[in-house]
C-alpha positions as CSV (number, residue, x, y, z in Angstrom):
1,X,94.5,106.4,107.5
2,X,92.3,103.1,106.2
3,X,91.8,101.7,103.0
4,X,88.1,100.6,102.8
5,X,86.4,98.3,100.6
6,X,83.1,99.0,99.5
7,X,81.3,96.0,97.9
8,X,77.0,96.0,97.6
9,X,76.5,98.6,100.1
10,X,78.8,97.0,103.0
11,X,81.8,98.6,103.8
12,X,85.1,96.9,105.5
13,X,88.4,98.4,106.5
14,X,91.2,96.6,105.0
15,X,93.9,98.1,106.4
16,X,94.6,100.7,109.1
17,X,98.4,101.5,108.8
18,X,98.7,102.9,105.0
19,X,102.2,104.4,104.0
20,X,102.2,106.4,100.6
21,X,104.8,106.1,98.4
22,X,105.1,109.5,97.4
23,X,108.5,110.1,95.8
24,X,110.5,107.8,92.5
25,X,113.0,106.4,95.3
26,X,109.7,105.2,97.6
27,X,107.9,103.8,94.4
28,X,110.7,102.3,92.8
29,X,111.4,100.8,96.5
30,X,108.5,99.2,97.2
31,X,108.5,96.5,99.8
32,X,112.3,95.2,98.8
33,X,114.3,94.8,101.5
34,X,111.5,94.2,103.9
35,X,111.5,91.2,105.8
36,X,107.6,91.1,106.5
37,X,104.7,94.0,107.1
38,X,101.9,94.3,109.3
39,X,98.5,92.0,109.0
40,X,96.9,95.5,108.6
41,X,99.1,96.9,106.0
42,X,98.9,98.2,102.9
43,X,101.7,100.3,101.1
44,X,100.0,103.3,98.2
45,X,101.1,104.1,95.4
46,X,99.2,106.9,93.4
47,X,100.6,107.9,90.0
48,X,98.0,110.9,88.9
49,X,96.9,109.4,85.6
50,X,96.4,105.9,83.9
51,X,98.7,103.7,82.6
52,X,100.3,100.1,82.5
53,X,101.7,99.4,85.8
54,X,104.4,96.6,86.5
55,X,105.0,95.1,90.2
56,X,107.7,92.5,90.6
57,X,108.8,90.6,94.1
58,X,112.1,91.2,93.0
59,X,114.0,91.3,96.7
60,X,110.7,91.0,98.9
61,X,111.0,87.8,100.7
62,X,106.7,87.2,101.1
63,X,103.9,87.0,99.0
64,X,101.7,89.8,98.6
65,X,98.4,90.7,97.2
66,X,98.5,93.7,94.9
67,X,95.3,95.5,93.6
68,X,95.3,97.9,90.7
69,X,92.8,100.4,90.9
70,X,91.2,103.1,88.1
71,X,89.4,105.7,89.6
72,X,89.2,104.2,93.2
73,X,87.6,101.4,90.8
74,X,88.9,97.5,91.3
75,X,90.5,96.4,87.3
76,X,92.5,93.7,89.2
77,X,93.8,91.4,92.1
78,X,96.5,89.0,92.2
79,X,98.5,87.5,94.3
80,X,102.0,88.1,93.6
81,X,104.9,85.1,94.2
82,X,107.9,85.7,96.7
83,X,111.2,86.7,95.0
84,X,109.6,86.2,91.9
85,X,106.3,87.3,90.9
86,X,104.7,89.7,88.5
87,X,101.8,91.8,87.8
88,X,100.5,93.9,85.2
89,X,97.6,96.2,84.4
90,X,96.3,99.7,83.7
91,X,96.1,101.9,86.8
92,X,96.4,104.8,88.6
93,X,96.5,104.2,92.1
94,X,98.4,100.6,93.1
95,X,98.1,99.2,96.7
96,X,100.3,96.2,98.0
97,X,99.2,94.3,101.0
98,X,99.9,91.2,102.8
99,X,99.1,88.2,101.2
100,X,95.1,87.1,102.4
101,X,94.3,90.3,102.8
102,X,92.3,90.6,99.7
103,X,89.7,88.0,99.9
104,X,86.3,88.9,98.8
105,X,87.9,91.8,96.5
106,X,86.8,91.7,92.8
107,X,86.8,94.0,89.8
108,X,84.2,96.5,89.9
109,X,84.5,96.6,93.7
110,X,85.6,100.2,94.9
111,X,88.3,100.8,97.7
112,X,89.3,103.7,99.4
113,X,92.1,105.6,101.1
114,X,90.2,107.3,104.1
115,X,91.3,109.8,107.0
116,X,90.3,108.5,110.3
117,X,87.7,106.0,110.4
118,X,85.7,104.9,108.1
């Protein structure tokens, strides 16, 4: 699995080891506890509908990059603080990866969680 972002045409793989959070416990989880993840990484979490959606470094020992997504559509990057940082913002799908990772990534962009490659 990849998540792919898709900017004017041109399409890059982000990341090639995705892990879904797909239960409360995985969501609520997050990346605490975690002493570091993968250049490649990104961690899913898809939530069916819209709504505000809170991150917080609470127990994860790096920085991250977090991108909230409507519709597969970018509504926001940020980097996010070790230990203490928060984010914010309507979504229904969040991805978390390693800090850097998000370069070149704006709102309006489109990224996507693809089988195989691609």
């Amino acid at each position: 699995m990849n998540v792919v972002h898709r900017s004017d045409g041109v399409a890059r793989t982000i990341a090639g080891t995705v892990e879904r959070a797909d239960s409360w416990f995985a969501k609520g989880r997050g990346l605490m506890f975690r002493r570091s993840i993968a250049e490649d990484y990104a961690l899913v979490f898809e939530f069916g509908r819209v709504g505000t959606r809170r991150l917080h470094m609470l127990c994860v020992p790096f920085p991250i990059d977090a991108v909230w997504l409507q519709g597969g559509v970018v509504e926001r990057t940020e980097r996010l603080a070790a230990w203490s940082g928060r984010g914010t913002a309507r979504a229904d799908t969040v991805i978390e990866f390693p800090a850097g990772a998000t370069e070149g990534i704006e709102a309006g962009d489109r990224l996507r969680i693809e089988d195989g490659e691609g």
